[in-house]
N, C-alpha and C positions, 0 to 999 in steps of 0.2 A: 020545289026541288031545285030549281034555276038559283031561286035567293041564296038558299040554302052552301050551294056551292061558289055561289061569288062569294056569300061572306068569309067562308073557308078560305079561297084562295088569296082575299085582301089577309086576312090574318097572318098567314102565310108570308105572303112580301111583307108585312108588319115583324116579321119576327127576323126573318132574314135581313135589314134594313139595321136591326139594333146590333143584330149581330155580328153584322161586316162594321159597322162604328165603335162595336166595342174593339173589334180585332185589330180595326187603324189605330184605336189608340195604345191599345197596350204595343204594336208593334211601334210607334213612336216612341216610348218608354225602353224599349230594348234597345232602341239605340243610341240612347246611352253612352258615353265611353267615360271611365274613370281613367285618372293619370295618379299616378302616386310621387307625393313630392319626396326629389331625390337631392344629395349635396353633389353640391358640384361645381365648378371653375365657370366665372363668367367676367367677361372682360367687356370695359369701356371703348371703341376706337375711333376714329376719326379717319374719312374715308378719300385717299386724295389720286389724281385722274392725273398721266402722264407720257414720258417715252424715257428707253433708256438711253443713254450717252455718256461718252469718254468725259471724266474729270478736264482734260487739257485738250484740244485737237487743233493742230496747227496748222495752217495756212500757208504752203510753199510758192515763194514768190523768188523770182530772178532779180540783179542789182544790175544786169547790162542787157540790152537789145540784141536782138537778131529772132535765127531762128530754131527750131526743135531740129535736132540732128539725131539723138539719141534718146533713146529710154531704156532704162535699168531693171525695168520692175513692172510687176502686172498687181491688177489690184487684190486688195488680199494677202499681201507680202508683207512678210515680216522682214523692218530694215532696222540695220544697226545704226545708230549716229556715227557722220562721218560717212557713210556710204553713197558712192553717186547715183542720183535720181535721173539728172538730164545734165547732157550734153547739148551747149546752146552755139549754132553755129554764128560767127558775127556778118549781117546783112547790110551794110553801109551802103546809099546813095553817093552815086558816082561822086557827087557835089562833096557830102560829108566826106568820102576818101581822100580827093583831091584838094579839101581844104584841112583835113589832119595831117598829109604829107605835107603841103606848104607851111603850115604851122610848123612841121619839126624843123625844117631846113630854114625857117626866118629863126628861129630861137637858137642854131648854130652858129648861124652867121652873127646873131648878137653874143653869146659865147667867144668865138675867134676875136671880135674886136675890143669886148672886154679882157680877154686877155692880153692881147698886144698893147691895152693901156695897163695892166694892171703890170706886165714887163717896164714898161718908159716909165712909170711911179719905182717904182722899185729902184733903179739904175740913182732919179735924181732924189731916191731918199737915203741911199747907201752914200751919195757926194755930200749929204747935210743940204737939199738946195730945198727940200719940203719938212714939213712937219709929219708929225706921228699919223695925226688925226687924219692929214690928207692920205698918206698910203692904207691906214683902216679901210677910209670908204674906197678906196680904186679895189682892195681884196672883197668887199662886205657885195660890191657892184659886181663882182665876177663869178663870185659864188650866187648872187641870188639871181644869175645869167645861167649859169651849170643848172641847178635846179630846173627854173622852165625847160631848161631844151630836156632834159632828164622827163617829164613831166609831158612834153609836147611826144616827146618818140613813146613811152608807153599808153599814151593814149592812141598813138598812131599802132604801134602792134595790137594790141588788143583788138583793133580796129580789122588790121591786118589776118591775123595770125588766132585771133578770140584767145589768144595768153599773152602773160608776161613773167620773165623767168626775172627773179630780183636775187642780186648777189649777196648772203649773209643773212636775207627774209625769206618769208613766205612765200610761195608762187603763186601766185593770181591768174584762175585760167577761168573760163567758161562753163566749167562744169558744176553744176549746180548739187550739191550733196544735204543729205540728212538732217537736219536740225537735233532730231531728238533718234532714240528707242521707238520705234512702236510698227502698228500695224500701216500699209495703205488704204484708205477709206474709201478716195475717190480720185481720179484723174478728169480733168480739164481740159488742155492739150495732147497733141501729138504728134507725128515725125512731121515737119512740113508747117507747124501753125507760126507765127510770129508772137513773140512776146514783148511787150513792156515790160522795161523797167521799172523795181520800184524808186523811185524818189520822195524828196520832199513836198512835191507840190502834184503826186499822183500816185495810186491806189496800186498800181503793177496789175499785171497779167496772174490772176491765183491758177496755179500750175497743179497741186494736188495736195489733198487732206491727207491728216495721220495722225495719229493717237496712240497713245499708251493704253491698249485694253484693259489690262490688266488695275486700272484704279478709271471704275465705274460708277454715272451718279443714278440716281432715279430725279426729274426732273419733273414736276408736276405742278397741281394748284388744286388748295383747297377751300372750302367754302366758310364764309367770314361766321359763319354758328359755328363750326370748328375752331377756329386758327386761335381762339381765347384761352382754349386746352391744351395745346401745344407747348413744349418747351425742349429748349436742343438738347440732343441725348436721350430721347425718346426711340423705340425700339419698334421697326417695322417689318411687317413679313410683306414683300411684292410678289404678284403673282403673274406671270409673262403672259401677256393674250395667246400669243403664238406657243405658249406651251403649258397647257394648260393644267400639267400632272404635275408641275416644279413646281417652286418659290424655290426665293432666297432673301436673307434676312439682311437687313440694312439699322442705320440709325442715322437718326433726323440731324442736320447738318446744319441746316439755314431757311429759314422763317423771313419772309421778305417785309421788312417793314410798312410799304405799301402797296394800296390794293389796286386793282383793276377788271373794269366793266368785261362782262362777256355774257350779249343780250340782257338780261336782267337780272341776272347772279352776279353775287361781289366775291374776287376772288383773290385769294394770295398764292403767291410763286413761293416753293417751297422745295430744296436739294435733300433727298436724302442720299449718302455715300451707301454704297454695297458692300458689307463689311463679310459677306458669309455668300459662298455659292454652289459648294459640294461640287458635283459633276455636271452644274448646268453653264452650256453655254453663253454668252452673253453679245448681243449683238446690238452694235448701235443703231436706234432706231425703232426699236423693239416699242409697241402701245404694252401698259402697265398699266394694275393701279394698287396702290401702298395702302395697307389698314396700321395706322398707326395707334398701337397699343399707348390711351391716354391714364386708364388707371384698370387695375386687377383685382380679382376677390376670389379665394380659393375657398375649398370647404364649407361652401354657407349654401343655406337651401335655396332650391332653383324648380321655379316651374313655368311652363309655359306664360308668355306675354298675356297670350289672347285669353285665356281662362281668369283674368282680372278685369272685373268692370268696374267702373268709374263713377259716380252719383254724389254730385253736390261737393265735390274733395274728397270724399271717403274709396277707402278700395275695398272690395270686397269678391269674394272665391265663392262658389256650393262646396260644401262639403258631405260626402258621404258616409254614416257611421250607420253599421246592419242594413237595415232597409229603408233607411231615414233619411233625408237629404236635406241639409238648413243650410244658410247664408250665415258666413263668418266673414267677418271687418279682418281685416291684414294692415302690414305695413311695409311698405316694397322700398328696393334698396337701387343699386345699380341693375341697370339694363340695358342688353346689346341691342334690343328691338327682335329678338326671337324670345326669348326668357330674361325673367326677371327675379331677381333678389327678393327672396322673403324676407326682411326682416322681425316679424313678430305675427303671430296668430293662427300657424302651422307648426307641425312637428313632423319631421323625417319620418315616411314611409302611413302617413295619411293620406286617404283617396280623394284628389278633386276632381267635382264633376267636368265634364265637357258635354255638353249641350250640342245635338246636330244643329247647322245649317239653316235657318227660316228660309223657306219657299218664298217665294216676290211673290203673288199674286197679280 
């Protein structure tokens, strides 16, 4: 009776054993998912990493010493060209003072006695007792006398006074004004700091940035498997890190002819101008990155990437017809890397298989 019911309960797990293997498999079978190939828009792009910035942003620098006495502006101001930025007071060493006053007073003193000769030429050129050429130079000597002292006293004001007021020109004063239109970016100095001058044989004191906002680039680099596809006049949508609901649409400007290393990717410097920005802000410095549209396909059949597999050069799909499911050879076109271009071996609103996921073991 004992046998009797082990053999019963072994049959038992025997049957129940086939029967939970049948039910794995058919529920693997259910899951299944068909996609149905649809037409639809699919674009080539090339994918480039950057920041935004002003087409022009200029570097304000001073043409004479001292020091910051004024400021006109806080950052983030919008200034008109022509408007004053700073006000520079002049800080002259006692030395420098007292050797630009001495300069003006020796360069008068040579004026006075240039005149008092250029008077006794005069007297014995009126008698006939000189020639032409000689009262020339006693006049040509007295003017290029007037000049320096001219020359030595505005350098002595300026010194003085940080202006110079010139009769029938310009006035030349201290105060340092606008170059262009645009925004303030950044300040460098303040009330109190010293500046250099620029000159020829030094770089000046940069006092504060500014820019024209309103004509923005996209400034990036893209990867040397792209930059073959590229050509100017190519059409980009950027997408602001910092805001991540916008874009705004650009086109490709400049393509740098050469490359450069960063770790072990080869890279080209590439400007696109911002030609399109609806309501969104744009702020210099902004991380971006540009998908530049390198070729387009409207209306052609689209299905998933991953539902095409690869064997030997051939592509091929499952396809599903009734309760049937066979391997069909295709011929694929363009691809973004999420879908792919049917070209041949499908028709609109046939079912491709999709296969779950294989478990690792």
């Amino acid at each position: 009776m004992k046998k009797i019911l082990l053999y019963a309960l072994l049959a038992v797990l025997v049957v129940a054993a086939a029967w939970a293997l049948l039910r794995g498999s058919n529920g693997e079978e259910g899951e299944v998912k068909l996609v149905e190939v649809k037409r639809g828009t699919i674009a080539e792009k090339a994918l480039a990493v950057g920041t935004i910035e002003p087409e022009y942003e200029v570097k304000v620098k001073s043409t004479i010493s001292g020091i910051v006495s004024e400021i006109h502006f806080k950052i983030g101001d919008f200034v008109e060209k022509g408007k004053p930025l700073f006000k520079i007071s002049p800080n002259p060493t006692p030395l420098e003072y007292n050797e630009a006053r001495r300069n003006m007073e020796m360069a008068q003193v040579t004026v006075n006695q240039a005149s008092r000769e250029r008077g006794r030429q005069l007297k014995l050129f009126e008698a006939n007792l000189i020639s032409r050429s000689d009262m020339e130079q006693s006049e040509a000597a007295f003017q290029e006398a007037r000049i320096r002292a001219q020359i030595a006293r505005e350098r002595f004001e300026l010194l003085d006074k940080g202006r110079i007021r010139m009769a029938g020109r310009k006035d030349i004063d201290s105060v340092i004004k606008s170059p262009i239109t645009g925004v303030i970016l950044s300040q460098n100095v303040y009330v109190g700091d010293p500046v250099v001058p620029l000159t020829n044989f030094q770089p000046g004191t940069e006092m504060c940035a500014m820019a024209d906002m309103g004509r923005m680039l996209f400034k990036g680099t893209v990867d040397e498997i792209d930059v073959g596809k590229l050509k100017v006049g190519m059409v980009a949508e950027i997408h602001i890190g910092a805001l991540p609901d916008t874009g705004v649409k650009g086109s490709l400007e400049r393509i740098s002819p050469k490359a450069h290393k960063d770790g072990n990717s080869t890279l080209f410097d590439i400007e696109i101008s911002v030609v399109e920005t609806g309501d969104t802000v744009l702020r210099a410095g902004y991380s971006a990155t540009a998908n530049i549209k390198v070729q387009e396909r409207r209306n052609v059949l689209v299905v998933p990437e991953r539902l095409v597999t690869f064997d030997n050069g051939n592509r091929s799909v499952e396809v599903q017809a009734g309760e049937k499911i066979s391997k069909r050879k295709v011929e694929t076109g363009l691809s973004d890397s999420l879908n792919v271009e049917i070209v041949a071996g499908l028709e609109a609103g046939e079912q491709v298989v999709e296969r779950p996921p294989r478990e690792i073991q």
